[in-house]
C-alpha positions as CSV (number, residue, x, y, z in Angstrom):
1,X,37.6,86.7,128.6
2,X,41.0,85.9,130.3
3,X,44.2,87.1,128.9
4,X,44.6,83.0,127.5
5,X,41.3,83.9,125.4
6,X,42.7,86.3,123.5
7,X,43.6,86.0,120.3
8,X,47.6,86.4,119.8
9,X,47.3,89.1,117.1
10,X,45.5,91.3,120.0
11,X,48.2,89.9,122.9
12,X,50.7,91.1,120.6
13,X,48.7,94.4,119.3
14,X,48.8,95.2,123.8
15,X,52.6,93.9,123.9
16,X,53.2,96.4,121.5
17,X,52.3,99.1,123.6
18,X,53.4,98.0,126.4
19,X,56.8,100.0,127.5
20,X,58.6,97.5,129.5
21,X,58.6,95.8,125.8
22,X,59.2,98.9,123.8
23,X,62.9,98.4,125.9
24,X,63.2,94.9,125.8
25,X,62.7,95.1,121.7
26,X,65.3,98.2,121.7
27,X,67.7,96.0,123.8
28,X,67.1,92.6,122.0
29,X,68.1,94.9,118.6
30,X,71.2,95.9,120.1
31,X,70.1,99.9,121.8
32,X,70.9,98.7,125.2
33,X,69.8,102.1,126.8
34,X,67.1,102.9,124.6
35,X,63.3,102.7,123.6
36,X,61.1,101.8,120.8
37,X,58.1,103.3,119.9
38,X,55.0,100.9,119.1
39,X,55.6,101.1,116.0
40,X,59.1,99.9,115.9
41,X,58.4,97.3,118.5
42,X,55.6,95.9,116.4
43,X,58.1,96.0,113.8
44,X,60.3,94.0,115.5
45,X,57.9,91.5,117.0
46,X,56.9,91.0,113.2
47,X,60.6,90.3,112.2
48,X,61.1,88.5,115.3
49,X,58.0,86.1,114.5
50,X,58.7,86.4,110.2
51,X,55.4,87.5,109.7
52,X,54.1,90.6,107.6
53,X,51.1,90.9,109.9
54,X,50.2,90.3,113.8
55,X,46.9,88.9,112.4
56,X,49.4,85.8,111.1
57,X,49.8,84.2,114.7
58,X,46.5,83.8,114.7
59,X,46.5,81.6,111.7
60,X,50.0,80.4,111.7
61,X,51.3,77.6,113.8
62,X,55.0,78.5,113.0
63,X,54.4,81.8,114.0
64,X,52.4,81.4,117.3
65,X,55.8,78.9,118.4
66,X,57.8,82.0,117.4
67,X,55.3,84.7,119.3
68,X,55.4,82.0,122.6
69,X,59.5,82.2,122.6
70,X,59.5,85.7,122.6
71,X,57.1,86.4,125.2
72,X,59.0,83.9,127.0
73,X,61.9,85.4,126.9
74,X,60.5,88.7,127.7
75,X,59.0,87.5,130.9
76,X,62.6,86.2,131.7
77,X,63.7,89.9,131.3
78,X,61.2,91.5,133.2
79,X,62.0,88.8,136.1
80,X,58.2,87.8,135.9
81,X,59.9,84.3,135.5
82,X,63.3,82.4,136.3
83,X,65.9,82.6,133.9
84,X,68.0,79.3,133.3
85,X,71.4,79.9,134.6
């Protein structure tokens, strides 16, 4: 299974977890310098995507457009990908 195969709610269940994210969601929520833990980023990915569940994007086309702008714009701040300038 490739990381295209797997279902968003588990993308976003390892995104979550991931620390480079934990900062970018602490950032993105105005703690420049700080850190979330999974549970706050999970938080934030769920307010981010307006969904009460990760299981959502899975089902909810809305949602997945919402999930794809974020990790996006993640992978803009972790340099894995231009930014516009």
């Amino acid at each position: 299974m490739t990381a295209s195969d797997t279902p968003l709610a588990q993308r976003a269940g390892i995104l979550c977890n991931d620390a480079r994210f934990q900062r970018f969601a602490a950032a993105r929520s105005g703690f420049e310098d700080g850190q979330f833990c999974t549970r706050a980023a999970a938080e934030f990915l769920r307010s981010f995507c307006r969904i009460e569940s990760r299981r959502e994007l899975d089902s909810n086309e809305k949602a997945r457009a919402r999930f794809r702008v974020l990790n996006t714009e993640f992978d803009a701040w972790t340099g894995r990908i231009a930014t516009h300038r």
